[in-house]
C-alpha positions in Angstrom: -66.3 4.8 40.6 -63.6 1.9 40.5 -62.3 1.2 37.2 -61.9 -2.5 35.8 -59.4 -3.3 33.8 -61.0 -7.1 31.4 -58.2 -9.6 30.8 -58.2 -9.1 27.2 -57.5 -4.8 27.5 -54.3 -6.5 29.6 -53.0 -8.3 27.4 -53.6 -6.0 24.4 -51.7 -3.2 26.6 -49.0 -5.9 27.3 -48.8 -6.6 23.8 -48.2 -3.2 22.6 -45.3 -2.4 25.4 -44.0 -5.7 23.8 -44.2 -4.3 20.6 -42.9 -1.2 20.9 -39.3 -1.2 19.7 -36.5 -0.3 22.5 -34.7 3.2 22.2 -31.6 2.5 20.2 -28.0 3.9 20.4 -28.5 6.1 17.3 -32.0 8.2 18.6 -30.0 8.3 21.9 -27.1 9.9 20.3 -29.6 12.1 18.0 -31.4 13.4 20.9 -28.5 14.1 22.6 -27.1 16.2 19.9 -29.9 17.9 19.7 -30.4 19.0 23.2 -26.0 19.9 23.1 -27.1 22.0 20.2 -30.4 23.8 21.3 -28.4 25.0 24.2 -25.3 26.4 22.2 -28.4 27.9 19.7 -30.6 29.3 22.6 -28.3 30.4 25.9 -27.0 33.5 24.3 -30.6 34.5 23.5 -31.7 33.6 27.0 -28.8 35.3 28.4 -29.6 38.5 26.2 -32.8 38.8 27.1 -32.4 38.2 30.8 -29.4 40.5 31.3 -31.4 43.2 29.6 -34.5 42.6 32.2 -32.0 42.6 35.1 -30.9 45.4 37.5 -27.5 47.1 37.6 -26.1 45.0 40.8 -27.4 41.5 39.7 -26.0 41.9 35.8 -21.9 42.8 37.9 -22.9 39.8 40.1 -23.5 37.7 36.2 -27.0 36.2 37.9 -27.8 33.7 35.4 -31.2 33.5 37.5 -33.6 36.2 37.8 -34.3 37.6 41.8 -35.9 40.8 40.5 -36.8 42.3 36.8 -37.1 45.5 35.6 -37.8 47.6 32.5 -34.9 50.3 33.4 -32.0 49.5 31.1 -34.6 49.8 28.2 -35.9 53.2 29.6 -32.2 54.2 29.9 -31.8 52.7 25.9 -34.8 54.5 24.3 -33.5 57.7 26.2 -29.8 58.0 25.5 -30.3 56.6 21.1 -33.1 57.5 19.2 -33.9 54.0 19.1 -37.4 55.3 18.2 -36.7 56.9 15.3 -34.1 54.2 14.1 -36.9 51.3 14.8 -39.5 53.3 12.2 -36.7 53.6 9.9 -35.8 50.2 10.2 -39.0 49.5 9.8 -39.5 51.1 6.6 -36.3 49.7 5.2 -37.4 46.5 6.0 -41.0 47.0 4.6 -39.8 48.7 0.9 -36.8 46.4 0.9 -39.1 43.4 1.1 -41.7 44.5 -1.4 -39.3 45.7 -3.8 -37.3 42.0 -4.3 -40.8 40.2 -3.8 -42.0 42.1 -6.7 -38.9 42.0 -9.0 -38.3 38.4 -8.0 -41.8 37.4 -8.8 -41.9 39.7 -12.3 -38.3 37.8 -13.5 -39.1 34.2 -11.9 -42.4 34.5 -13.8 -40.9 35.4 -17.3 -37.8 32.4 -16.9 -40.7 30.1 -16.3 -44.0 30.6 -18.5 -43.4 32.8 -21.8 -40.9 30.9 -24.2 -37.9 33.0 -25.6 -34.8 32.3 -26.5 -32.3 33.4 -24.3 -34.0 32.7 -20.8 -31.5 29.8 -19.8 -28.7 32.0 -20.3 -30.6 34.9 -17.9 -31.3 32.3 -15.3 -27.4 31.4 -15.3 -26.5 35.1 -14.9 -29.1 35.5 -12.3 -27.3 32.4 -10.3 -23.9 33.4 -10.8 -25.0 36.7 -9.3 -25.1 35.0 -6.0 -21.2 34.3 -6.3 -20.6 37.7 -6.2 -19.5 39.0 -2.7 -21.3 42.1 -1.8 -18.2 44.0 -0.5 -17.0 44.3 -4.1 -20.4 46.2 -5.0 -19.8 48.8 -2.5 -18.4 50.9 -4.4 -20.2 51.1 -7.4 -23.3 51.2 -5.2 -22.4 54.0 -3.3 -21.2 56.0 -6.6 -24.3 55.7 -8.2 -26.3 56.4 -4.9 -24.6 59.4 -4.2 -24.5 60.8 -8.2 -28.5 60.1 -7.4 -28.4 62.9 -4.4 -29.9 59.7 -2.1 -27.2 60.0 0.4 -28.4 59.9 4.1 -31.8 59.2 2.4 -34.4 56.2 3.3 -34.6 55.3 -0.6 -30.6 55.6 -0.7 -30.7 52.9 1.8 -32.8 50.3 0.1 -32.0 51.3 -3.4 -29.1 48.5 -4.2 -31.2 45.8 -2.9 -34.5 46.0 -4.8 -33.6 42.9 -7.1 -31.9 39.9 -5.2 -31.0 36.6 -7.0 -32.1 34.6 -4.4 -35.4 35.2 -4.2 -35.9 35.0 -8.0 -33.9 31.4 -7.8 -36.7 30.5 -5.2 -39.9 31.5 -7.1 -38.8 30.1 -10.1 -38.2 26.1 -8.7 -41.3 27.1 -7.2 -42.9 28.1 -10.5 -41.7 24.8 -12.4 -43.5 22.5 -10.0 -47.3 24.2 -10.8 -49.0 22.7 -13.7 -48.4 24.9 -16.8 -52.0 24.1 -17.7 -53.4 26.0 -15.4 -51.7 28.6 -16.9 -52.4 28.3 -20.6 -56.1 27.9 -19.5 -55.9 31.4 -18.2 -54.1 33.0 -20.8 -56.3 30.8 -23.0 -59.3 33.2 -20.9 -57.4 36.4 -22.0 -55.8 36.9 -18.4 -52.9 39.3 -19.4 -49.4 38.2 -17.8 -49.6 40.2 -15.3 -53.0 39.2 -13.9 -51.6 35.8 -14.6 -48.9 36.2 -12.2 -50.8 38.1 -9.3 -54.5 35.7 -9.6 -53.1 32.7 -10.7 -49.6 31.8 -10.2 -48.5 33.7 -6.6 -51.4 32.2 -4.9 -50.2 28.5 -5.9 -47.1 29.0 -4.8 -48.0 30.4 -1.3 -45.5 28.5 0.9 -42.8 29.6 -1.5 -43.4 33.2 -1.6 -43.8 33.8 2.3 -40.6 31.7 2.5 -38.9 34.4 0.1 -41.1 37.5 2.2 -39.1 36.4 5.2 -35.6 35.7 3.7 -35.6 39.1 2.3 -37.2 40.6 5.4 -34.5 39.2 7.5 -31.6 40.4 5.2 -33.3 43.9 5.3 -33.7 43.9 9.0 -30.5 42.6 9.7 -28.3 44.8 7.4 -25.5 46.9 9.1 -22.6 48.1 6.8 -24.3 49.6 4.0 -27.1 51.8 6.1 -24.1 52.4 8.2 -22.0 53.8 5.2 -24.7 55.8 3.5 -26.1 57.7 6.3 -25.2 60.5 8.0 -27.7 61.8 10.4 -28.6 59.7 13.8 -32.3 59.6 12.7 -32.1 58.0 9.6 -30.0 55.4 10.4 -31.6 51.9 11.3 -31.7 50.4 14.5 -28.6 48.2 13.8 -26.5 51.4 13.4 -28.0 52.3 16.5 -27.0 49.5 18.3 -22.7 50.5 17.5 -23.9 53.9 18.9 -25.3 52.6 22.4 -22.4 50.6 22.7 -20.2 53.5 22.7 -22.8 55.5 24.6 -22.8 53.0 27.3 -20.1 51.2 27.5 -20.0 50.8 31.2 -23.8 49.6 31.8 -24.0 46.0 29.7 -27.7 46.1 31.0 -28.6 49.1 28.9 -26.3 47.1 26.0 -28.6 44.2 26.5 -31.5 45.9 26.5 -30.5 47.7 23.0 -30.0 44.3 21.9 -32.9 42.6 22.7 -35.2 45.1 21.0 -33.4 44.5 17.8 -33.4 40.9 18.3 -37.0 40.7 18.8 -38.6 41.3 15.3 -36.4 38.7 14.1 -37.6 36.2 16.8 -40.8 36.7 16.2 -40.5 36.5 12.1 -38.6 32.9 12.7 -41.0 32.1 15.4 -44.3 32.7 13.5 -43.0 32.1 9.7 -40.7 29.1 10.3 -43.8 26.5 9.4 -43.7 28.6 5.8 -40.1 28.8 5.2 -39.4 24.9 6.0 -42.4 24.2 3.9 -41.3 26.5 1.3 -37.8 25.5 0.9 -38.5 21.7 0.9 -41.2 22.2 -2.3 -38.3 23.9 -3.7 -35.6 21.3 -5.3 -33.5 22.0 -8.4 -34.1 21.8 -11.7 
């Protein structure tokens, strides 16, 4: 079947390439920044990932293209670290970490926002100067009280300084100042109790905002190094960051196995950026001072 092409659909197509303004210096420049800066961002992953998937010979040869993949350098890095046991742990960590500052952040962004006492301006300022604070100087007094608690080389010793975080609470409560308050005095108004108030009512409004506090916590959790690395003892209970220091020194002479350490470590973060990121730009763009 030949297709006809009327005058008139001609000239409206010639009209619209007419229209169409002509790439200017600025988008040129933009785009080329961008694509400069996705590779700085995204070669290291690609070359972590392929040098983990890579046999012995091509990783001394630094192939930067694949001839032949295999799974042997993370055999070898499950067998020589209990990267098993470290993963669950980290796991865990992550998990009760998580839930903990969701759940403290929520309770205290909640009572700065809704009830009205006195005092509650003055909280949130302490709250925010909290994040001033340097965590090396709270080592120390973390790892005193820890220890006087007999949590040492424990999973709760690990996640026990970290339970309450002042970023998250900053978060939820912008987030909480843009819903309408009415919607809450209507409920209270019902007799929903302030904590039914917080879990029915005000969490699921603010939805973008609490998944984009879920995954900055979870990241800080999975990610943490010094502190699991300081109050654990045992190679079991430490997470899989720890473990990573360990297979380093276990295998210093095969950077495949390194890799391969490396890329199962790197791949729960991935794949929290990957599927949240949608949430957490959302989230933090609803969320402007006040």
């Amino acid at each position: 079947m030949t297709v006809t092409t009327t005058p008139t659909a001609t000239a409206t197509i010639a009209a619209t390439r007419r229209s169409r303004p002509p790439l200017r210096a600025r988008d040129m420049l933009r785009w080329l920044w961008l694509v400069a800066l996705t590779v700085v961002v995204g070669f290291p992953v690609y070359v972590t990932l392929l040098t983990g998937l890579l046999p012995p010979q091509d990783v001394a040869h630094g192939a930067l293209l694949p001839t032949r993949l295999t799974l042997d350098n993370f055999r070898e890095a499950l067998r020589n670290v209990p990267f098993g046991q470290q993963y669950v742990v980290s796991v865990l960590v992550t998990a009760l970490q998580t839930g903990g500052q969701l759940l403290t952040s929520s309770l205290a962004a909640y009572a700065l926002v809704f009830p009205r006492w006195r005092g509650r301006a003055v909280a949130f300022a302490v709250i925010v100067a909290t994040l001033a604070i340097p965590g090396e100087s709270l080592v120390i007094p973390n790892y005193d009280l820890v220890t006087g608690l007999g949590l040492r080389d424990s999973l709760l010793g690990i996640t026990l300084p970290f339970l309450a975080a002042g970023y998250p609470v900053f978060l939820l409560r912008q987030a909480f100042l843009t819903l309408p308050r009415e919607v809450w005095e209507a409920a209270r108004l019902d007799g929903c109790g302030d904590l039914r108030c917080l879990f029915l009512v005000v969490l699921p409004m603010a939805r973008p905002q609490v998944t984009a506090a879920t995954l900055w916590s979870a990241l800080a959790a999975w990610n943490g190094y010094f502190w699991p690395l300081l109050i654990t003892d045992s190679p079991d209970r430490r997470t899989v960051q720890v473990g990573i220091s360990q297979l380093v020194n276990a295998e210093s002479t095969s950077p495949g196995v390194i890799y391969a350490g490396t890329t199962l470590v790197l791949l729960p973060t991935l794949l929290l950026v990957i599927v949240g990121q949608r949430f957490l730009l959302r989230g933090l763009a609803r969320t402007s001072p006040r």
